[in-house]
C-alpha positions in Angstrom: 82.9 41.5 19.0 81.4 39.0 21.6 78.4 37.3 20.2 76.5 36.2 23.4 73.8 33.3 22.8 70.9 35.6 22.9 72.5 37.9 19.6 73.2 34.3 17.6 69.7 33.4 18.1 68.4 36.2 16.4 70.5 36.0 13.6 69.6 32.4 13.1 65.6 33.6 13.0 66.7 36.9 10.7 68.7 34.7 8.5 66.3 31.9 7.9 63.2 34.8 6.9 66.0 36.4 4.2 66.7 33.0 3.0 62.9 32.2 2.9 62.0 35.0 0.9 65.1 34.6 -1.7 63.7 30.5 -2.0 60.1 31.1 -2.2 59.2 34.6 -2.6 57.2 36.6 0.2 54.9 35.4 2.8 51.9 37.3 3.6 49.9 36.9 6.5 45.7 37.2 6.5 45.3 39.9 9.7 43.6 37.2 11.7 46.1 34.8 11.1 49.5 34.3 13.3 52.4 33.1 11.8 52.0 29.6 13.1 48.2 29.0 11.4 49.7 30.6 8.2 52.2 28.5 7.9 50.4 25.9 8.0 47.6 26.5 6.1 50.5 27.4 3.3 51.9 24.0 3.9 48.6 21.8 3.5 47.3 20.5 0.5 44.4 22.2 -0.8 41.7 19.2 0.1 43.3 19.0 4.0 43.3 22.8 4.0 39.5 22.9 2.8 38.6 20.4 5.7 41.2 22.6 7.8 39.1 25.8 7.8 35.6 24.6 7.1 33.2 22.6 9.7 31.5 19.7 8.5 28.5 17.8 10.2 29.8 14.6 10.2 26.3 13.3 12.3 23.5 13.0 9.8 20.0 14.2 11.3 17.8 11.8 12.4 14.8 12.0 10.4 12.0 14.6 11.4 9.3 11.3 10.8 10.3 8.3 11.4 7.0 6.4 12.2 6.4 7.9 8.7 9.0 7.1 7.2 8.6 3.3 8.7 5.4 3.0 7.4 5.8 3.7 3.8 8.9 0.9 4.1 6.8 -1.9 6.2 4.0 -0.9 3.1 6.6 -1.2 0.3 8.3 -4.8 1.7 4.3 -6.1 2.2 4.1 -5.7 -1.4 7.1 -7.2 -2.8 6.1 -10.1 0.1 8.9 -9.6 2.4 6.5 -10.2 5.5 9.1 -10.3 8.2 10.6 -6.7 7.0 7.1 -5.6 6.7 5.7 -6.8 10.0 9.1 -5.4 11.9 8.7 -2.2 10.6 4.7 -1.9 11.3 5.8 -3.2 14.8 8.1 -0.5 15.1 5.9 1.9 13.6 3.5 0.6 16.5 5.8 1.0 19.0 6.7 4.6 18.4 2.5 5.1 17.5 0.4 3.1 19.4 -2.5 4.3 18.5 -1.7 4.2 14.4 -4.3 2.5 12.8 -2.4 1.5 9.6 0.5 -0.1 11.3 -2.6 -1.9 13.0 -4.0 -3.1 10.1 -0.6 -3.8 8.5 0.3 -6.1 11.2 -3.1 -8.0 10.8 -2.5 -8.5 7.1 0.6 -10.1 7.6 -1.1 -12.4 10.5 -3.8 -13.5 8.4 -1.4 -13.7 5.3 0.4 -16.0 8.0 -2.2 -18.1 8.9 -2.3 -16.5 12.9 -6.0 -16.0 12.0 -6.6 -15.3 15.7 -4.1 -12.8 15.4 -5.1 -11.1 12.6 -8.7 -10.9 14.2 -7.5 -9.2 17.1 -5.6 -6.9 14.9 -8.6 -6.0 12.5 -10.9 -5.4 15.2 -8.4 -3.3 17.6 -8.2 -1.1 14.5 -11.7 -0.5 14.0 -12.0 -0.2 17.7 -9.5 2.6 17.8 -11.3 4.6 14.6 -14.7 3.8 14.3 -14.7 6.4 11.8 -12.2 4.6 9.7 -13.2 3.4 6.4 -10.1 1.4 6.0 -10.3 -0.4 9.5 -13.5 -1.2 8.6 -12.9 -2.7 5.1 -9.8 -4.4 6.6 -12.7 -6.1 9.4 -14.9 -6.3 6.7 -12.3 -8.6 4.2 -11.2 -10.4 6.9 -14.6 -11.4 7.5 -15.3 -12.2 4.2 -12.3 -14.7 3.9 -13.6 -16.5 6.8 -17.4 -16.9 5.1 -18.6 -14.9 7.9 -21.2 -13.0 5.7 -23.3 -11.2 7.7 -20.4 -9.7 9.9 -18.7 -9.2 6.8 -21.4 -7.0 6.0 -22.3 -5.1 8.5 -18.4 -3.9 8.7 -18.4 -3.4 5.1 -21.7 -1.2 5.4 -19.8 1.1 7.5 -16.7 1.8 5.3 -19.4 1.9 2.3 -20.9 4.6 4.5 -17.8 6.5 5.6 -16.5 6.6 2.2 -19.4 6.1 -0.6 -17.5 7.3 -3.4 -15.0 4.3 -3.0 -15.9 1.6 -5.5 -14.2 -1.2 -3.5 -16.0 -0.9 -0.8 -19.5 -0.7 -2.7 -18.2 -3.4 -4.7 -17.3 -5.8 -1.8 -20.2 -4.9 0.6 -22.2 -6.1 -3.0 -20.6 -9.6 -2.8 -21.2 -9.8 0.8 -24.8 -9.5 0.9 -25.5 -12.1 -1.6 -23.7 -14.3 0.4 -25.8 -13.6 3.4 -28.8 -13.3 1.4 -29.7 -9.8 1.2 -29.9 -10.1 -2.7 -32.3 -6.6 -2.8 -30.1 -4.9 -0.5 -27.0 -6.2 -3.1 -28.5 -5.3 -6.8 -28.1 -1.3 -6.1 -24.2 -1.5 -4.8 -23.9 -3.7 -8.0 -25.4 -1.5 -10.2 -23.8 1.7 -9.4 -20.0 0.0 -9.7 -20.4 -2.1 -12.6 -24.1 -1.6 -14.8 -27.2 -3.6 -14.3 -26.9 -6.2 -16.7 -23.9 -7.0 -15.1 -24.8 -6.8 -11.6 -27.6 -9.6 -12.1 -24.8 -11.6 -14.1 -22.7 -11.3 -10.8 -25.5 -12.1 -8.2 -26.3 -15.3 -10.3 -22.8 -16.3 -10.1 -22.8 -16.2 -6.5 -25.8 -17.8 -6.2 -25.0 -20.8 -8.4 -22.1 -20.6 -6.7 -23.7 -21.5 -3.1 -26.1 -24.1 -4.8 -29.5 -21.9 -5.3 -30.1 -23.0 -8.9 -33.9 -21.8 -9.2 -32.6 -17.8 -8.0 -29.4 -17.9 -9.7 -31.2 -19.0 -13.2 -33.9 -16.1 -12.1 -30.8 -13.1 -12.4 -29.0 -15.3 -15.3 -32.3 -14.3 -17.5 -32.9 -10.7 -16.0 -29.1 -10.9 -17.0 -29.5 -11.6 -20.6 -33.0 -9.7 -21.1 -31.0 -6.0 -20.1 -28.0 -7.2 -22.0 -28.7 -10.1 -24.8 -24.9 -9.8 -26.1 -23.9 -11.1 -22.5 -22.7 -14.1 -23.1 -21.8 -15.1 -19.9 -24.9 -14.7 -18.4 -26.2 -16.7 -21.9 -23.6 -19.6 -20.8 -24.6 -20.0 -18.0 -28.2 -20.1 -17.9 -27.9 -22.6 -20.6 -25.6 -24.7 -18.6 -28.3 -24.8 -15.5 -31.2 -25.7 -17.4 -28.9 -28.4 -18.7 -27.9 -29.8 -15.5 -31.2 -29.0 -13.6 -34.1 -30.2 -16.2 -36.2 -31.1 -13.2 -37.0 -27.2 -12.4 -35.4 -25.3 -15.6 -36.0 -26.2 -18.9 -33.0 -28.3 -20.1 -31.2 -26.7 -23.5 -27.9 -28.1 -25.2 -25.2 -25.4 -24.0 -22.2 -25.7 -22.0 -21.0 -22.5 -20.1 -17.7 -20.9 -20.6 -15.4 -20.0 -17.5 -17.1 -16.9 -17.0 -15.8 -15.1 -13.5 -17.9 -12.6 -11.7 -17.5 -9.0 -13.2 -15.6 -6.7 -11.3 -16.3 -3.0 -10.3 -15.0 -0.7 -13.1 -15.6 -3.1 -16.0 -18.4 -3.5 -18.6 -19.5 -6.8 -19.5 -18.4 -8.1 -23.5 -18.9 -11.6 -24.8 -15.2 -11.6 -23.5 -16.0 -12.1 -20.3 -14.1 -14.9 -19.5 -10.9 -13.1 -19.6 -11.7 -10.5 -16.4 -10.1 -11.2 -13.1 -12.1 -13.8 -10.7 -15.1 -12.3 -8.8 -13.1 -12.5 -5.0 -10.6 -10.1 -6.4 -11.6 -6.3 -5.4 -11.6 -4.2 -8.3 -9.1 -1.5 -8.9 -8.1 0.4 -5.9 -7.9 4.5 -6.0 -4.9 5.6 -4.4 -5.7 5.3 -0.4 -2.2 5.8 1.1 -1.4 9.1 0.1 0.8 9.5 3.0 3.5 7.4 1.2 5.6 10.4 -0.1 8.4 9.5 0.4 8.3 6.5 -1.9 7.7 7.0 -6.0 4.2 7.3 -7.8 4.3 3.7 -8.5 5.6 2.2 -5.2 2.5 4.5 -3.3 0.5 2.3 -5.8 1.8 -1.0 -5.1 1.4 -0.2 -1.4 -2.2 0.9 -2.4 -2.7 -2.6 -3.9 -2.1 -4.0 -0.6 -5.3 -5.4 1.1 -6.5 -9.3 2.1 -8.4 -10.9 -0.3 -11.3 -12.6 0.7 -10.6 -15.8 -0.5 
């Protein structure tokens, strides 16, 4: 019999599928599958043929905030005092949000924290120019103030976070601390009293007081002081120490005073007093950047923390 090319081509196929199904048993094909895709999805190793049939996203999505997201970040890297991270990402956060007052107020920390007081002015003010309403752009104005011994600006600002947010002790606290610098001691006491008692709040304006040199009116709140709290020893320092070194006008007794700082909000006075933080420090902050989620409990409170202090 002739075998014409054609008839020895299909013997070869018909040969090799008997021979493949001696070797390796049958081959069965899916019913969308051609012969071709089968074989080589049979041929494949099982991690290549997983990638074979499946379709990844290799492109990650952008995420759905990132002015957000930026924030928190440029918040987190001003605490751990990486300024340049922090002021790039308020900056960008600015860029993408012009109008965002906490990038704004970021920024100005980390100008004032850099000495580009001018700056930071500028920056402080825009932001309380943008939200009037804003009891942090006006605390921001208000500290900045403060650090510059501009009292009675410092005030004012101060007046208006007090007043757009009166439950916040800080900013009762510091607008306290600003009027006895200007010399509003009346307008001062009640702020005082209502963060940190009334023995404590004449120990405080006496501090300041001393502090700027008015020994008669600073001897005047040591004694209201110590006659609404007689186991204040502070206040019983220090009284003491300005008759001592004022005998013209106060009489003189044998005491020395103890380093005894101003009382913070949210403490009580003890004859321990000498152990709470310095008077310039605002007290302990409630959480005010609740819009750090994506960060952990206690980096939204370290970013909380963040605010200049009027030194």
């Amino acid at each position: 019999m002739t075998v014409t090319p054609m008839t020895a081509t299909f013997r070869r196929i018909a040969l090799g599928s008997l021979l493949g199904v001696f070797s390796s048993g049958c081959i069965t094909i899916a019913p969308d599958q051609s012969p071709a895709t089968s074989w080589k999805s049979l041929t494949k190793p099982k991690v290549e043929r997983a990638s074979f049939e499946e379709k990844v996203d290799e492109i990650p999505q952008a995420p759905k905030n990132p002015a957000r997201l930026k924030m928190a970040y440029g918040q987190l890297m001003e605490e751990n005092g990486q300024y340049a991270e922090a002021r790039k990402n308020y900056s960008d956060v600015i860029e993408l949000q012009p109008k965002n007052v906490e990038a704004i107020l970021g920024l100005a920390r980390i100008d004032q924290i850099s000495g580009n007081v001018d700056q930071a002015e500028q920056g402080f003010r825009r932001a309380a120019k943008l939200d009037s309403s804003s009891a942090a752009a006006q605390f921001g104005l208000g500290q900045f103030y403060a650090s510059q011994k501009r009292w009675k600006e410092s005030s004012q600002a101060l007046t208006k976070a007090m007043l757009a947010a009166p439950d916040e002790t800080r900013y009762r606290y510091a607008l306290a601390v600003s009027l006895v610098h200007a010399g509003d001691v009346d307008s001062a006491l009640p702020h005082f009293i209502r963060t940190i008692g009334e023995a404590e709040a004449h120990y405080n304006v006496g501090l300041i007081l001393q502090e700027e040199g008015r020994w008669s009116d600073a001897e005047r709140q040591f004694t209201l002081a110590v006659a609404k709290k007689p186991d204040l020893t502070a206040a019983q320092n220090w009284l003491a120490h300005l008759r001592a070194q004022h005998p013209q006008s106060i009489p003189p007794t044998d005491a020395a005073p103890t380093d005894s700082p101003v009382i913070p909000a949210g403490h009580v006075a003890t004859p321990q007093v000498a152990s709470l933080p310095d008077f310039r420090e605002a007290p302990p902050p409630a959480e005010t950047h609740a819009f750090l989620s994506p960060l952990t409990s206690q980096q939204q409170q370290q970013a909380a923390n963040q605010a200049p202090l009027a030194r």
